[in-house]
C-alpha positions in Angstrom: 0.2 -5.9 -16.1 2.4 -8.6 -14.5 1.3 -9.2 -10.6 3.7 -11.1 -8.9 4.2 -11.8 -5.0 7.2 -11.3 -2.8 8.1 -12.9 0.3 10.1 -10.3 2.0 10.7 -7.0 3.7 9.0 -4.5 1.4 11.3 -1.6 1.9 13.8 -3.6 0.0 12.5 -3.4 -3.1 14.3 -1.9 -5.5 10.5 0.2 -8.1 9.5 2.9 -8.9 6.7 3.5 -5.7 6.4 1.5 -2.8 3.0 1.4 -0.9 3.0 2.4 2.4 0.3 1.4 4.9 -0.3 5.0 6.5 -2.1 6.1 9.4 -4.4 8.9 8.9 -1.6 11.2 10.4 0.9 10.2 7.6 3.3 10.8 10.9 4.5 7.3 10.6 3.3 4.3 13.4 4.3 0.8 13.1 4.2 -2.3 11.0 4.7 -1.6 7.1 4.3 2.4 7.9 7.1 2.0 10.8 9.5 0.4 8.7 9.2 2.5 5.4 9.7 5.9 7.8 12.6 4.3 9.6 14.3 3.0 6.4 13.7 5.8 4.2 14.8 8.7 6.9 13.6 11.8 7.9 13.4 12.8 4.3 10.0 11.0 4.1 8.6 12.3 7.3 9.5 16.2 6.3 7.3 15.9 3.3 4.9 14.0 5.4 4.2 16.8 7.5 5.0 19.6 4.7 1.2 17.7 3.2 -0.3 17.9 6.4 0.1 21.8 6.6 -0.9 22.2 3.0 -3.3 19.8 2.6 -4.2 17.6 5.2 -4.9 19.5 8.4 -6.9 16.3 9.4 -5.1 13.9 8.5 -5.4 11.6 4.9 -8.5 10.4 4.6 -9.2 6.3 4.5 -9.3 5.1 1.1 -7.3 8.0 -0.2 -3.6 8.0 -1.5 -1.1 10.5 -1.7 2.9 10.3 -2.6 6.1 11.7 -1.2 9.9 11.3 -2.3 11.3 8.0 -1.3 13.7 9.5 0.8 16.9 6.5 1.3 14.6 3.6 -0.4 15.7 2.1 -3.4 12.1 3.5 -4.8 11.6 6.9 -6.5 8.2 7.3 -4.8 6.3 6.4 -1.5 2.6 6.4 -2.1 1.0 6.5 1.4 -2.3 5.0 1.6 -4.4 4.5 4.8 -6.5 1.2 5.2 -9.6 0.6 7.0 -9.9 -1.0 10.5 -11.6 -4.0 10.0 -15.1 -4.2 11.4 -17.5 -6.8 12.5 -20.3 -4.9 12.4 -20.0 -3.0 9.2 -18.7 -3.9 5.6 -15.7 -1.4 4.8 -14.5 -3.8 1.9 -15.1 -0.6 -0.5 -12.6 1.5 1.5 -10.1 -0.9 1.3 -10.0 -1.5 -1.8 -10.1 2.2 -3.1 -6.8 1.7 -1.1 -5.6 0.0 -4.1 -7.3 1.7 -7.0 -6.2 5.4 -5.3 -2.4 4.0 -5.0 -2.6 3.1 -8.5 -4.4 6.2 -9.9 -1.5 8.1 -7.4 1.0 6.0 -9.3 -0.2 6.9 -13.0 -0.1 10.3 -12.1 3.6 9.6 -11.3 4.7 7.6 -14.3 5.5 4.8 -12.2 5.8 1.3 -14.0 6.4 -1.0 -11.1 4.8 -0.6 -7.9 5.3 -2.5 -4.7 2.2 -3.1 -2.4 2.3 -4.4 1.3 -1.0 -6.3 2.6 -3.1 -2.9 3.9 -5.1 -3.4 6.7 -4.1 -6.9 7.3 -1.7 -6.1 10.3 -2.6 -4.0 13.1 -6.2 -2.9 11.9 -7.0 -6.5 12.1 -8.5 -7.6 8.6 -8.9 -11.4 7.8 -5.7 -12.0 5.6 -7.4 -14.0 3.4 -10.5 -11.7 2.7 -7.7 -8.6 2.6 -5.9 -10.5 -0.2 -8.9 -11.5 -2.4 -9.9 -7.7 -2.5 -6.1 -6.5 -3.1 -5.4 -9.4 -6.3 -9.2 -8.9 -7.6 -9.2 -4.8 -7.4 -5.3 -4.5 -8.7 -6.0 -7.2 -11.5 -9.5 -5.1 -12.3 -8.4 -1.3 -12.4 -7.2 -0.3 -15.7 -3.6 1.3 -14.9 -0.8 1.8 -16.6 1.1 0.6 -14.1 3.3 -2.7 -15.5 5.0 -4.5 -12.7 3.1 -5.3 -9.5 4.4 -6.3 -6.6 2.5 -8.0 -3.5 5.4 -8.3 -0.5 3.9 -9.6 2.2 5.9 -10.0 5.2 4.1 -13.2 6.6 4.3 -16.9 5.5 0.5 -16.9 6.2 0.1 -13.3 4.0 2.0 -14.6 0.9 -0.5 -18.0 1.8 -3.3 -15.8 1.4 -2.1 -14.1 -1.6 -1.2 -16.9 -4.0 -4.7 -18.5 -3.4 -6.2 -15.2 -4.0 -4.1 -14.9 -7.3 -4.5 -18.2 -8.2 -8.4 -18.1 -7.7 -8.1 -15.3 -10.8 -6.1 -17.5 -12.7 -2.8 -15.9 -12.5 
């Protein structure tokens, strides 16, 4: 597996899946989920809610992932994944990254070989960038896949920051 980062809008990249930073709703919101719904058009959306009446009444659970059609993005898939809010009080670092190991499962069920991931749960549900990116690098570099081309695009100076320590701390 080849794990490379991106500086950049991820809705622009041209893979097989992108990741997409859900709510639990999978009704779009903002950020990384925002963007991907607006760019990719009401195609996305349609099979967003066509899962919610089939098989997630409640919404997608945190730490689970689950794909649509990429509607208008240059991607095949969008693998919707919803992060944890970060918490003070209580460790939810497992949660976040079955985030990444459940988007990756998601994509080998797909036959995806390059796979575009945004920084989950380093936006609006507050996680410390840098603690979000050593969990992202370590648990993508660690869970066997047969995924080939990974993508971090992080929007943020201070995200792709966070990520090249992270990768580098691996040795990558």
């Amino acid at each position: 597996m080849k794990i490379t980062l991106v500086r950049g809008d991820i809705t622009g990249q041209e893979v097989d899946a992108v990741v997409n930073a859900a709510n639990s709703s999978l009704l779009g919101g903002g950020g990384v989920d925002g963007a991907i719904h607006r760019r990719g058009g009401p195609e996305i959306l349609d099979a967003c809610r066509r899962l919610r009446a089939a098989h997630y009444g409640g919404g997608l659970p945190t730490g689970q992932a689950v794909a649509t059609p990429a509607g208008r993005l240059p991607a095949r898939w969008v693998i919707h994944t919803v992060g944890p809010v970060h918490s003070a009080a209580e460790d939810r670092s497992a949660l976040l990254a079955s985030c990444y190991r459940e988007s990756l499962r998601t994509a080998d069920e797909l036959g995806v070989s390059s796979i575009a991931f945004p920084a989950v749960s380093a936006g609006i549900y507050g996680w410390p960038v840098d603690d979000a990116a050593r969990i992202a690098v370590t648990t993508v570099a660690s869970t066997p896949t047969t995924v080939e081309d990974v993508r971090f695009v992080l929007f943020t100076e201070e995200a792709y920051t966070a990520f090249e320590q992270a990768l580098k701390a691996l040795g990558g």
